[in-house]
C-alpha positions as CSV (number, residue, x, y, z in Angstrom):
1,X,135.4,105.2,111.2
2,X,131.7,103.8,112.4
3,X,130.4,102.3,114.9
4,X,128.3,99.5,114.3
5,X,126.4,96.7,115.8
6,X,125.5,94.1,114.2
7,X,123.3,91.0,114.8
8,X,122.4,87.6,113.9
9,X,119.6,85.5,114.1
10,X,119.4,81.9,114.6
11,X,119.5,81.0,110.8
12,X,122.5,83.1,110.4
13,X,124.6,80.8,113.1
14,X,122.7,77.2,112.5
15,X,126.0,75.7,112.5
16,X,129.8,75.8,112.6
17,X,129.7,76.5,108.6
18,X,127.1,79.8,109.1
19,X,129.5,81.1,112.0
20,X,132.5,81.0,110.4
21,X,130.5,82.9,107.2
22,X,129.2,85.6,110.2
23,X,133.0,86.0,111.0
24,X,133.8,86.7,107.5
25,X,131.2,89.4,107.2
26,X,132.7,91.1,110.3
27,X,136.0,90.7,109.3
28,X,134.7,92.9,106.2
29,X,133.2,95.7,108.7
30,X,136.7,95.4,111.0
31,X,138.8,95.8,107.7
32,X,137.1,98.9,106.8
33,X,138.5,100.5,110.1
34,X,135.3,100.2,112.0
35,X,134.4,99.6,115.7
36,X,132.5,96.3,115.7
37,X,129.3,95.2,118.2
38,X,127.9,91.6,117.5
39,X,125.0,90.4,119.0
40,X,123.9,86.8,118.5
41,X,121.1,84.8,118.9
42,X,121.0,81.1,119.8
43,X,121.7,78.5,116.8
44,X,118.1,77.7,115.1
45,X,116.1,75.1,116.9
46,X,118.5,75.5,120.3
47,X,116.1,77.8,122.4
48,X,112.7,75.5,121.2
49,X,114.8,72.6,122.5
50,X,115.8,74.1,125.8
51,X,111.9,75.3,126.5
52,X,110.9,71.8,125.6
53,X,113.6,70.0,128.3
54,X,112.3,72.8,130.9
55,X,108.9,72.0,130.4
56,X,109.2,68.1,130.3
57,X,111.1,68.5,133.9
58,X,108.0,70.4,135.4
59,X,105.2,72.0,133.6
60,X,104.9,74.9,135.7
61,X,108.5,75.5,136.4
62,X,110.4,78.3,138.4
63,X,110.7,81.1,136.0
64,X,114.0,82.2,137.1
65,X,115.5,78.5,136.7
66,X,114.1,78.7,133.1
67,X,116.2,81.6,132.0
68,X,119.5,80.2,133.6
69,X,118.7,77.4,131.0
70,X,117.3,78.6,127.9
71,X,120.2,81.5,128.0
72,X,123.1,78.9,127.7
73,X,122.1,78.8,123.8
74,X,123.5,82.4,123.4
75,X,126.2,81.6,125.5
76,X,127.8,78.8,122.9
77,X,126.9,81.0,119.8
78,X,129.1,84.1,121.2
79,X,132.0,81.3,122.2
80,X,132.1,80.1,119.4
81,X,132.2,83.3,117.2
82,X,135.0,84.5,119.3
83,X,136.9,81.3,118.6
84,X,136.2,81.6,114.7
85,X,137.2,85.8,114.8
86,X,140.8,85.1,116.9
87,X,141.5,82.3,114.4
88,X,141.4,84.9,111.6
89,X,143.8,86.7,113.9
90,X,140.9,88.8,115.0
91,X,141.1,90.3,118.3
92,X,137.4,89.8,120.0
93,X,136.0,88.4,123.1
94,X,132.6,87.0,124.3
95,X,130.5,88.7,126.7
96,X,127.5,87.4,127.8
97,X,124.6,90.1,129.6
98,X,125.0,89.5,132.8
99,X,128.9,90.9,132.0
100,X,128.1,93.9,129.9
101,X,126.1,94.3,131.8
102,X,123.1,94.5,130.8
103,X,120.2,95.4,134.0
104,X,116.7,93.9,133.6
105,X,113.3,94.1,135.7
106,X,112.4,91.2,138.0
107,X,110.0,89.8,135.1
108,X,111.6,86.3,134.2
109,X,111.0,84.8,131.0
110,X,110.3,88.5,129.1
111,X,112.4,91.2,131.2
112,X,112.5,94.8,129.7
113,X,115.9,96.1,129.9
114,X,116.6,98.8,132.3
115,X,120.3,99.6,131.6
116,X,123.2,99.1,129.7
117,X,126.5,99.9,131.0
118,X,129.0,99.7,128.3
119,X,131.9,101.5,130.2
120,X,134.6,98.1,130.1
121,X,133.0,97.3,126.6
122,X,133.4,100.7,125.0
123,X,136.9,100.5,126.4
124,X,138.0,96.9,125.2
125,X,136.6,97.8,121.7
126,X,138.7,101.2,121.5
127,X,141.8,98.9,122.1
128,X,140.7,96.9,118.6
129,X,138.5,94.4,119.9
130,X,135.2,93.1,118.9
131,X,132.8,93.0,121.0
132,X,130.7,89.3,120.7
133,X,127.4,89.5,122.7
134,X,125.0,86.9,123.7
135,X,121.1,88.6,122.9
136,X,118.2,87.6,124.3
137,X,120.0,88.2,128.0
138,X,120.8,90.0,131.0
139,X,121.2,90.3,134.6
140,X,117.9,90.8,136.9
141,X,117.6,91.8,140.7
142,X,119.7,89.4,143.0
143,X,122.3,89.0,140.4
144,X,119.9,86.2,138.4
145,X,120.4,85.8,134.6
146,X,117.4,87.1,132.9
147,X,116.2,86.2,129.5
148,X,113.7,89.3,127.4
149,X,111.1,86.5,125.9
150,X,111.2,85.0,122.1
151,X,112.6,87.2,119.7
152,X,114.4,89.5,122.6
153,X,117.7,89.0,120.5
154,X,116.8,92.3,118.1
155,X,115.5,94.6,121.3
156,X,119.4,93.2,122.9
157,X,121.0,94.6,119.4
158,X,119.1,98.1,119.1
159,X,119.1,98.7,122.9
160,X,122.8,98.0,122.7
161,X,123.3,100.3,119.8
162,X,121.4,103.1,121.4
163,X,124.2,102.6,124.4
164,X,126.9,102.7,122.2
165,X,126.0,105.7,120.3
166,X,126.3,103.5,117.5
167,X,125.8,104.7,113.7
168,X,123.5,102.0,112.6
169,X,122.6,98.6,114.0
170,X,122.5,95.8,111.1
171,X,120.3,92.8,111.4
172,X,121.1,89.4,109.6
173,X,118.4,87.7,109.0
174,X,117.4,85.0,106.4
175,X,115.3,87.7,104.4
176,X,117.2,90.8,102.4
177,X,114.8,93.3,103.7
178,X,111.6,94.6,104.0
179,X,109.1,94.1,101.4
180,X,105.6,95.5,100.5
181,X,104.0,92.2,101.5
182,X,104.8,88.2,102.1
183,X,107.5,87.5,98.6
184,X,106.1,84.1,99.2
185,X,102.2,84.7,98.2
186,X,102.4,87.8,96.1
187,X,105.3,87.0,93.5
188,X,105.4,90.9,92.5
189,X,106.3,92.1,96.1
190,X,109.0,94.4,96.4
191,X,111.7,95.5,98.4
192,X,111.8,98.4,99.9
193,X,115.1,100.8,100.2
194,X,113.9,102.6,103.4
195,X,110.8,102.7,105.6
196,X,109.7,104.4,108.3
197,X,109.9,103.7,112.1
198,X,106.1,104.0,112.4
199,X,105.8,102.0,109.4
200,X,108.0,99.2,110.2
201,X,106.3,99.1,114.0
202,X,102.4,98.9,112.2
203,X,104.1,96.0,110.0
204,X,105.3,93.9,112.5
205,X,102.4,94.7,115.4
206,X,100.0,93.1,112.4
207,X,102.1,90.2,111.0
208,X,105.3,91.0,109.2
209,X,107.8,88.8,110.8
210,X,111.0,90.6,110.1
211,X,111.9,92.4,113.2
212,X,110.9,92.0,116.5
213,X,108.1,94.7,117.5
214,X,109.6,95.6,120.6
215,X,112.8,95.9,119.2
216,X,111.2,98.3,116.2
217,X,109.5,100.3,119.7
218,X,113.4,100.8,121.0
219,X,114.9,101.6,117.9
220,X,112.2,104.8,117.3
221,X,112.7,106.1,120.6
222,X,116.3,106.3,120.8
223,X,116.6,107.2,116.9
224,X,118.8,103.9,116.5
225,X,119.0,103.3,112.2
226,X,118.4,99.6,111.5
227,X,119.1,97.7,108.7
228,X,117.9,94.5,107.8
229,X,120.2,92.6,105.4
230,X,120.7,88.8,104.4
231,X,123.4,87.1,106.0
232,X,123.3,84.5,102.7
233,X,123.3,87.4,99.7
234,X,125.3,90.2,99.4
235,X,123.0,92.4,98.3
236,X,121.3,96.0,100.1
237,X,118.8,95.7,102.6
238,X,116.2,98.0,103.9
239,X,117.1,100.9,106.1
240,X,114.5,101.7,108.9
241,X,114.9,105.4,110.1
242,X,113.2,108.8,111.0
243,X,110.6,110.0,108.3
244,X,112.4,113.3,107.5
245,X,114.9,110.5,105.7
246,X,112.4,109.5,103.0
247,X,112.4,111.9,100.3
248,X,109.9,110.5,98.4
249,X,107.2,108.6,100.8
250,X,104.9,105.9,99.4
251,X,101.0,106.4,99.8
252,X,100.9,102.6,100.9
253,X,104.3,101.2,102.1
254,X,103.6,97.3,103.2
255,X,100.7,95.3,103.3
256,X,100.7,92.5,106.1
257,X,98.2,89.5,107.2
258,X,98.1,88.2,110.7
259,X,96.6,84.6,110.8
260,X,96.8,84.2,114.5
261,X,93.7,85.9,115.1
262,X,90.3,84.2,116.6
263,X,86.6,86.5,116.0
264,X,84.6,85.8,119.5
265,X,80.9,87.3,119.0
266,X,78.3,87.9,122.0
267,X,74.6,87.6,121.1
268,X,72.6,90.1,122.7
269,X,74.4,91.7,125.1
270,X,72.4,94.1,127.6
271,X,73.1,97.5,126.4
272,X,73.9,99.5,129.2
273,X,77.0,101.4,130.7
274,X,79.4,99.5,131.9
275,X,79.2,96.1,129.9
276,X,81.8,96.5,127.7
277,X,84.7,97.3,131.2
278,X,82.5,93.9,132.9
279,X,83.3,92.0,129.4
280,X,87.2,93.3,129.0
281,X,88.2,93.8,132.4
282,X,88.4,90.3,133.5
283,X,90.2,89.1,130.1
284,X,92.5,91.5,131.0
285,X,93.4,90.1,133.9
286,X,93.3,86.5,132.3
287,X,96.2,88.2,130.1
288,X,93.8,87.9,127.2
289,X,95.1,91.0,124.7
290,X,91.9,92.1,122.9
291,X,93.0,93.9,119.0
292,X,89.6,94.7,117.1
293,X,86.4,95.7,118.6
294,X,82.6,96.1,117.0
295,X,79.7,97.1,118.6
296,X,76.3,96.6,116.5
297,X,73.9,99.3,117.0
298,X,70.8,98.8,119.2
299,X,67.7,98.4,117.9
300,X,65.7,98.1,120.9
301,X,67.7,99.8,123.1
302,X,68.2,97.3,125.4
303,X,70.2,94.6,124.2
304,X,72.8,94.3,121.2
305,X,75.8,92.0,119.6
306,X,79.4,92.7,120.5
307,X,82.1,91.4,118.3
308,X,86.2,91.2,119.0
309,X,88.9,89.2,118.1
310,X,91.9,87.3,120.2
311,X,94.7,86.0,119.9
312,X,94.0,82.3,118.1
313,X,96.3,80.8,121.3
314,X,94.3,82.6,123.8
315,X,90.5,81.7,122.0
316,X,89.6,79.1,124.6
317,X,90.5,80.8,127.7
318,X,88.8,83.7,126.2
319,X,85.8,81.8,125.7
320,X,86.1,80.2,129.1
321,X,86.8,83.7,131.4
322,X,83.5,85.0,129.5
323,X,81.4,81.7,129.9
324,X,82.2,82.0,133.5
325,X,81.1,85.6,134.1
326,X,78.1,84.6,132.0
327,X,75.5,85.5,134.6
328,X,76.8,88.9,135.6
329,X,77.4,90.0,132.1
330,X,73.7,88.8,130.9
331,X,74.5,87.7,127.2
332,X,72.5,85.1,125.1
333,X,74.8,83.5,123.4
334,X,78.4,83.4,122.3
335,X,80.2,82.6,118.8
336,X,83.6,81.7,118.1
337,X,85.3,81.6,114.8
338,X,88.8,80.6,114.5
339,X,88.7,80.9,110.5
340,X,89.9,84.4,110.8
341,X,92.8,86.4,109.2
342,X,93.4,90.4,109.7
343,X,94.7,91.9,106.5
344,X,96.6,95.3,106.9
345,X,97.5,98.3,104.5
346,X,99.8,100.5,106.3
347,X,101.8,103.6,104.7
348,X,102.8,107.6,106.6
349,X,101.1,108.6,103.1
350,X,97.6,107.8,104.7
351,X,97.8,111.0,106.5
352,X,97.7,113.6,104.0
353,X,95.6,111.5,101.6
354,X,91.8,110.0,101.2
355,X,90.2,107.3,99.7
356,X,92.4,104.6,101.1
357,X,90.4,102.8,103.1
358,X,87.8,103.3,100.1
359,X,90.3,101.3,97.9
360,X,90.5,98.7,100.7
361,X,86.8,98.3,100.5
362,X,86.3,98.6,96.9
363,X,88.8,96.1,96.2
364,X,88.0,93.2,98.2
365,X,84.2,93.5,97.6
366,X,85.2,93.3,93.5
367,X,87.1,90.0,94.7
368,X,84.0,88.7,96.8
369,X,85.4,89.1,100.0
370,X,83.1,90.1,103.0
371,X,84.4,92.4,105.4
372,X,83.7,91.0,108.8
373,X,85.7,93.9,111.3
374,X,87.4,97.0,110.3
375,X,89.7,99.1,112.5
376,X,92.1,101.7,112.2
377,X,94.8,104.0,113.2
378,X,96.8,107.1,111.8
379,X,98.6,105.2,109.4
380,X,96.8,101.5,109.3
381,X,93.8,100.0,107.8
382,X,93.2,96.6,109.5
383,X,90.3,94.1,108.4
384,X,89.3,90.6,109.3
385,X,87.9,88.6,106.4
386,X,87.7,84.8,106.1
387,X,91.3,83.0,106.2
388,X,90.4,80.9,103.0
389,X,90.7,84.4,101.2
390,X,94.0,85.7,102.3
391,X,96.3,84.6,99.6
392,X,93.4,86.6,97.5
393,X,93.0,89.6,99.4
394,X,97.2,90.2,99.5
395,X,97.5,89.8,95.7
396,X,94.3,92.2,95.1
397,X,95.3,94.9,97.4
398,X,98.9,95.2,96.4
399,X,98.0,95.8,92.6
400,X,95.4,97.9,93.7
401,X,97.8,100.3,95.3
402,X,100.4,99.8,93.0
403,X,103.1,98.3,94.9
404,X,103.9,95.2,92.3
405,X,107.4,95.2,91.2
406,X,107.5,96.4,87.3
């Protein structure tokens, strides 16, 4: 017998129809003798719709008001799945975060869990119960629900399954994996079996939109396997676990494209100590997050361009925190460019082999494409290149590293 926890996204219970197939895929798991988690999301188009009334009753709202509304979507979902699993005689019952429960911090709107107490959970799902959880929730200081931001539904699953002790934590979604890049640009993308933790977080920091980064962050630390499957297709999914589980590691595992990306360049900057912490400091406090940085070498010595890139939501405060500290910072001019998309090859191979980011390079300057920014970590190769080339640049790379399916 395993333990398991499973979860589905808003796709996967967009109406009555989809719940009652989700009931039918646990009855599978409970009919193989195993002790059954499930951890729901809000039916597609629920949450948006809840943000929206929140924000049309008062455009800067109380936070914690928010969450008591925009958590009541998880709270029919888990209802309602209970309702569908007793029906097939089924024993389960809802539980919604604030019951489990499950402890936040005091930050409304995107909470980070702080505990899990599964004591009465544990023991209701040892008597043959399934337990049916609302994601996306908990409980914060003074007893106030709490919601973990968009996506917080896959951190609620793997943070649950690392309480449990669980033996994998499955997440329905409307894809059957993970694959080497976007299926829908690059027709020869494949799936893959497994991938790494490290892998899988790279992915999804730079674009790939199959799990939730945070949730990818959890699931490494407490060495929770995850599996992403399709709730539509019975068919495997991709298993995202330790690296000592990969026999046979791929030199490049994924390749992912970011376009939310804006390229902010500062004309002759005075080069001294100290600019670049006068430049970054106060968009850091304007809760600008700054990815890729360049600095041109000076010819002069005294002045020289600075290049980095935003997020493409945050480009005009960006531009408007810098254009106010304009006079202390001492900068000519300053160019924004909102045509912008990061490419990324990622793979563990990177670290035992060369010439990878030489086959980046080669490859899209055969294809034409000008490199505008490059950075880099252990396992990633990231570059910014005009967005009018991205459907290009994905095709390109993947053949080059020999990731399209035979």
């Amino acid at each position: 017998m395993a333990r398991i926890v499973m979860k589905f996204g808003g796709t996967s219970v967009g109406d009555i129809d989809r719940i009652k197939n989700v009931a039918r895929r646990v009855q599978r798991e409970v009919a193989a003798g195993n002790e059954v988690a499930v951890v729901l999301s809000a039916m597609s188009g629920v949450t948006n719709q809840l943000v929206e009334w929140c924000k049309q009753m008062a455009p800067l709202h109380d936070q914690k008001e928010y969450d008591t509304v925009v958590a009541t979507g998880e709270q029919v979902t888990v209802g309602l799945l209970a309702i569908g699993l007793q029906e097939m005689g089924i024993k389960a019952r809802s539980w919604c975060g604030w019951q489990v429960p499950i402890r936040t911090d005091a930050t409304h709107g995107k909470a980070r869990i702080d505990s899990i107490d599964t004591t009465e959970m544990l023991a209701d799902m040892a008597a043959g119960s399934v337990a049916v959880v609302a994601g996306f929730q908990g409980i914060a200081p003074g007893n106030r629900i709490a919601t973990l931001g968009r996506g917080g539904s896959d951190t609620s699953a793997v943070a649950l399954a690392a309480a449990l002790k669980a033996d994998r934590c499955d997440i329905y979604t409307d894809v059957d994996g993970v694959y080497t890049t976007d299926p829908r640009i690059v027709a020869k993308a494949r799936k893959l079996d497994k991938i790494t933790y490290e892998e899988m977080l790279e992915l999804a920091s730079v674009g790939a939109k199959v799990l939730q980064t945070r949730s990818v962050e959890m699931a490494m630390k407490h060495h929770v396997r995850v599996q992403v499957l399709s709730s539509f297709v019975d068919a495997p999914g991709t298993l995202v676990c330790d690296e000592d589980e990969i026999v046979e590691k791929e030199l490049v595992s994924g390749i992912a494209y970011s376009r939310d990306e804006a390229k902010i360049t500062l004309v002759r900057v005075a080069d001294r100590p100290g600019v670049a912490a006068a430049i970054f400091g106060p968009l850091a406090e304007a809760a600008v997050n700054v990815d890729m940085i360049v600095q041109n070498v000076s010819e002069d010595g005294k002045s020289t361009d600075l290049t980095f890139t935003v997020g493409r939501a945050d480009l005009d405060r960006a531009r408007k925190v810098i254009e106010d500290n304009k006079s202390s910072l001492g900068f000519e001019g300053l160019v924004a460019d909102a045509n912008v998309v990061k490419v990324s090859v990622v793979g563990v191979g990177m670290r035992s082999h060369a010439g990878i980011a030489q086959k980046m390079f080669q490859t899209l300057a055969a294809e034409g494409i000008n490199i505008q920014v490059i950075s880099t970590s252990e396992i990633k190769i990231s570059v910014l290149i005009e967005e009018k080339y991205t459907e290009l640049a994905l095709r390109a790379l993947h053949t080059a590293y020999g990731l399209d399916a035979a």
